[in-house]
OpenMM code with the backbone's topology and positions (N, CA, C; nanometers):
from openmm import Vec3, app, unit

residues = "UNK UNK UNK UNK UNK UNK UNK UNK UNK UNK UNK UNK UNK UNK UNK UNK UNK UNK UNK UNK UNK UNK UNK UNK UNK UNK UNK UNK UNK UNK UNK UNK UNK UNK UNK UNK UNK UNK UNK UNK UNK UNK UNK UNK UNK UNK UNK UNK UNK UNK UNK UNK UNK UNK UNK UNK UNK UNK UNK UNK UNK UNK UNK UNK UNK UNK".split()
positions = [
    Vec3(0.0824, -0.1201, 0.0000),
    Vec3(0.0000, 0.0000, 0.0000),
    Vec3(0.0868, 0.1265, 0.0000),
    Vec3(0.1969, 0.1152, 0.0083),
    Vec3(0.3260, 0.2376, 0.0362),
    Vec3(0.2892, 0.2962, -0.0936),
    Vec3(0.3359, 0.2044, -0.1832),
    Vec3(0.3803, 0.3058, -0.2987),
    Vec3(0.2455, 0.3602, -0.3579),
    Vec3(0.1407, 0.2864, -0.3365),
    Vec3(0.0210, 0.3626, -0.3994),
    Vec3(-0.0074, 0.4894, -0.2974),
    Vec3(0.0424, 0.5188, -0.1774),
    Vec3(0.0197, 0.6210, -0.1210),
    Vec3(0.1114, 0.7346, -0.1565),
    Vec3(0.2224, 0.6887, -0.2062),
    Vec3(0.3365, 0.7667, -0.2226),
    Vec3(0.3130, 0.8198, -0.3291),
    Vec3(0.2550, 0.7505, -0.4447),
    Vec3(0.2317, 0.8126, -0.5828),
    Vec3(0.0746, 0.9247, -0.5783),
    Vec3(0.0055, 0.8964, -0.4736),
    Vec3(-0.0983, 0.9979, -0.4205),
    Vec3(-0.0495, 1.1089, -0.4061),
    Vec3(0.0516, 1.1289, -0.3021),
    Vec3(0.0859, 1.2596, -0.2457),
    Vec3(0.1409, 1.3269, -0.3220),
    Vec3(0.2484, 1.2379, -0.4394),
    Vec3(0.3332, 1.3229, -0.5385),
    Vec3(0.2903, 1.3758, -0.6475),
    Vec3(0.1430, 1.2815, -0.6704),
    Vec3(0.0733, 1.3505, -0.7394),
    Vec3(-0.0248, 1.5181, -0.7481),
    Vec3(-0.0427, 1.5036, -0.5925),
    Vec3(-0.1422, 1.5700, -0.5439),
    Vec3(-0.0374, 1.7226, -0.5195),
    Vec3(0.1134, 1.6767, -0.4857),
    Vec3(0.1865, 1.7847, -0.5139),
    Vec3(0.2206, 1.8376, -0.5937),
    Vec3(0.2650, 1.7841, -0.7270),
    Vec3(0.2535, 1.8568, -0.8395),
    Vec3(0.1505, 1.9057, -0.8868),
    Vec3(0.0170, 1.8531, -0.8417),
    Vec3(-0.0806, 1.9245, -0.9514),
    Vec3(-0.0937, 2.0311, -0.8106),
    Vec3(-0.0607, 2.0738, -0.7001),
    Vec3(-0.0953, 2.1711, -0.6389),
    Vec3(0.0363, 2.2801, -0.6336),
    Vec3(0.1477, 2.2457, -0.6730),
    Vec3(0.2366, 2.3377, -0.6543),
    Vec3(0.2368, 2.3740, -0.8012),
    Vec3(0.2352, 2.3322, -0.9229),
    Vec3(0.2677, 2.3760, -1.0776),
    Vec3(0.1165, 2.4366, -1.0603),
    Vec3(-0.0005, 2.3850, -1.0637),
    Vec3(-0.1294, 2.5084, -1.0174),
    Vec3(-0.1161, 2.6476, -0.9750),
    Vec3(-0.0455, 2.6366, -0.8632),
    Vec3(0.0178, 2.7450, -0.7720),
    Vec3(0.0595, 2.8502, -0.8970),
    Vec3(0.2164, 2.7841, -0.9510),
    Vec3(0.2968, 2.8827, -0.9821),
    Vec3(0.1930, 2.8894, -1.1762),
    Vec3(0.1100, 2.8606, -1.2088),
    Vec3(0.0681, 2.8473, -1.3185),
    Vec3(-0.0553, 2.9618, -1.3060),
    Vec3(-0.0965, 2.9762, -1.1875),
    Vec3(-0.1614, 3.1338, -1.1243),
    Vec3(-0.0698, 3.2596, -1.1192),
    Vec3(0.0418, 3.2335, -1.1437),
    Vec3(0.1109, 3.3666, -1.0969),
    Vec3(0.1843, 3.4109, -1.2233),
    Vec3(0.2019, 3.3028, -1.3323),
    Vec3(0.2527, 3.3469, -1.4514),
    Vec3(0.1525, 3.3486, -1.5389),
    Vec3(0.1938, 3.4454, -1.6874),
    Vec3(0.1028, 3.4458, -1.8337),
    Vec3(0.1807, 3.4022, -1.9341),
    Vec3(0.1330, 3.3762, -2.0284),
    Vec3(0.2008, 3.3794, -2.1743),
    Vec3(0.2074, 3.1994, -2.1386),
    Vec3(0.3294, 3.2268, -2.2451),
    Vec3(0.3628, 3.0699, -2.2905),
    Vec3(0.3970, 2.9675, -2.1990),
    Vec3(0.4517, 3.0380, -2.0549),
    Vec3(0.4844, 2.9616, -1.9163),
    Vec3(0.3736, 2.9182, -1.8977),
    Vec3(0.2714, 2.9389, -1.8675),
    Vec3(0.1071, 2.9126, -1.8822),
    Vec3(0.1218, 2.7681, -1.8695),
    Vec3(0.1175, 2.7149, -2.0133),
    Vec3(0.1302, 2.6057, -2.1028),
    Vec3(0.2254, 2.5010, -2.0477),
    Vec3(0.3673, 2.5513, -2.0867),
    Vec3(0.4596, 2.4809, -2.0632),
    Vec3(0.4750, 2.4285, -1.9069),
    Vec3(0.4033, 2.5228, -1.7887),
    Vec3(0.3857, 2.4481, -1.7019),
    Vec3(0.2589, 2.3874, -1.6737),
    Vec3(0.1490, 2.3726, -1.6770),
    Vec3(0.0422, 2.3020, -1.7359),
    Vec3(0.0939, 2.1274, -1.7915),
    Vec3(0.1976, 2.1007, -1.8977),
    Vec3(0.2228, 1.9869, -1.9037),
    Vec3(0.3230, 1.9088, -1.7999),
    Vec3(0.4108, 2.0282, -1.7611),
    Vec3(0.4779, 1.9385, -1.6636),
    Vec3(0.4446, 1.8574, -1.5854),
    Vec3(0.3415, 1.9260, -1.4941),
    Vec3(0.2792, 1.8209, -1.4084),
    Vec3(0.1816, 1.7012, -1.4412),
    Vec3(0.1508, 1.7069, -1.5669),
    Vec3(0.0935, 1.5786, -1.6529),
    Vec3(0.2298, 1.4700, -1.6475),
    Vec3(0.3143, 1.5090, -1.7184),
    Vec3(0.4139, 1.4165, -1.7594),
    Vec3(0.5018, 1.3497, -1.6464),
    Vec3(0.5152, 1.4279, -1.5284),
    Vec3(0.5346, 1.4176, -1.3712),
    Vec3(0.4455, 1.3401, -1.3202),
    Vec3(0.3079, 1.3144, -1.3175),
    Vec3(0.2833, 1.2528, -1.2589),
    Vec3(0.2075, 1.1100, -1.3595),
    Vec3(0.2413, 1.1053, -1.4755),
    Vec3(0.2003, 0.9958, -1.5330),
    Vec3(0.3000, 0.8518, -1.5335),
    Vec3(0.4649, 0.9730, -1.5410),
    Vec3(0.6009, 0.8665, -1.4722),
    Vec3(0.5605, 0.8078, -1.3592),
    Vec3(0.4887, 0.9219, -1.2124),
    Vec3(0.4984, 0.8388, -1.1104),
    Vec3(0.3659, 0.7397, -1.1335),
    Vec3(0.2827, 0.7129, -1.2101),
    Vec3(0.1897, 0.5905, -1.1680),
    Vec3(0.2426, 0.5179, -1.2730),
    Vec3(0.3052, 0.5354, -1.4054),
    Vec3(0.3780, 0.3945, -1.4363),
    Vec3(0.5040, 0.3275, -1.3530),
    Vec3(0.5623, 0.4355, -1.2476),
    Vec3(0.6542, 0.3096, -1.1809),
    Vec3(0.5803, 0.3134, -1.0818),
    Vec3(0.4352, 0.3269, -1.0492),
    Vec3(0.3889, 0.2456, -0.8972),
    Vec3(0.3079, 0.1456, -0.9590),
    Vec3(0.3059, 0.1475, -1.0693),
    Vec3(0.2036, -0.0094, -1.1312),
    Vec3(0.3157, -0.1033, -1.1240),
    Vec3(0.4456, -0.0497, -1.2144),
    Vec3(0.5540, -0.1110, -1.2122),
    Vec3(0.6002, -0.2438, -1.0437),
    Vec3(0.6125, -0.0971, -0.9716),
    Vec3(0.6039, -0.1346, -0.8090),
    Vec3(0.5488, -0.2274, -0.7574),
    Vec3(0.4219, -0.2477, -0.7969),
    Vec3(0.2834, -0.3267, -0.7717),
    Vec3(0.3435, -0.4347, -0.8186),
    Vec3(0.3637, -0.4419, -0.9621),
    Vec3(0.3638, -0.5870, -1.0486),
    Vec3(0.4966, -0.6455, -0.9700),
    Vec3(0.6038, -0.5847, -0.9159),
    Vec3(0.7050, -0.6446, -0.8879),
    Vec3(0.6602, -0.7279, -0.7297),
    Vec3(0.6189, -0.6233, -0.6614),
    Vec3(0.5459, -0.6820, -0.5440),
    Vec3(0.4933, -0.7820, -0.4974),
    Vec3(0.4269, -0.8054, -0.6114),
    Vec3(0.2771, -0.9417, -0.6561),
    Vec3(0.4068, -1.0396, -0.6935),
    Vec3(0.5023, -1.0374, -0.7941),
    Vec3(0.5791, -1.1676, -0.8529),
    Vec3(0.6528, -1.1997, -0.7059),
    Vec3(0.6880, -1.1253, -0.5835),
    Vec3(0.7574, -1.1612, -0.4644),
    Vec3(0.8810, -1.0639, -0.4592),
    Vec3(0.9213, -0.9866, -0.5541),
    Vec3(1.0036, -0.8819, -0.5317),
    Vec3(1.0172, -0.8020, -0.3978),
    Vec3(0.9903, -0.8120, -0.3217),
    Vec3(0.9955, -0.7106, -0.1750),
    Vec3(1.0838, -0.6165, -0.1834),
    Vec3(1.2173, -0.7268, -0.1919),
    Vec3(1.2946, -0.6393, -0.1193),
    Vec3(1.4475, -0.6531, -0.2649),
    Vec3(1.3994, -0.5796, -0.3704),
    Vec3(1.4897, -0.6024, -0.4973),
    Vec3(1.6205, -0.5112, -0.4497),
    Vec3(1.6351, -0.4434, -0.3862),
    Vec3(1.7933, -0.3817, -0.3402),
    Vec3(1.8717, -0.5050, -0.3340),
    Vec3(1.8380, -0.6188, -0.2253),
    Vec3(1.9475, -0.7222, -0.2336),
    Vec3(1.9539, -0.7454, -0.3377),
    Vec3(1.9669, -0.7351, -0.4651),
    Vec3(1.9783, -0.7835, -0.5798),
    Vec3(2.1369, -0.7155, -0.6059),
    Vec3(2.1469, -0.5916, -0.5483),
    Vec3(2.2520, -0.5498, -0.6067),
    Vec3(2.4033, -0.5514, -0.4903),
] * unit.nanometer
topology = app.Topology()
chain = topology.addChain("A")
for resn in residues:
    res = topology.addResidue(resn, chain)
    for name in ("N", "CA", "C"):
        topology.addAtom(name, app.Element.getBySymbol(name[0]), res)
């Protein structure tokens, strides 16, 4: 349940801090920050599915790996 909470909050922070600063600028910054936080938080739920699937095969604890 970690990482699906973790990918909550990081989500919920980017779309509230690029919101933030996407109120205080005009023009083309507008935009360009507008996608950031799309593309920010679409990475973090493909590596918490990622996370998940490793989880489920018995992965726990993949650091000892290295």
């Amino acid at each position: 349940i970690a990482p699906i909470i973790v990918t909550i909050f990081m989500v919920l922070y980017y779309v509230v801090y690029f919101g933030f600063l996407i109120t205080l600028l005009e023009g083309i910054w507008k935009y360009a920050l507008g996608i950031i936080p799309l593309i920010f938080s679409a990475v973090m739920v493909k590596v918490c599915i990622e996370r998940i699937n490793e989880i489920k095969k018995g992965e726990e604890d993949d650091l000892s790996k290295y």
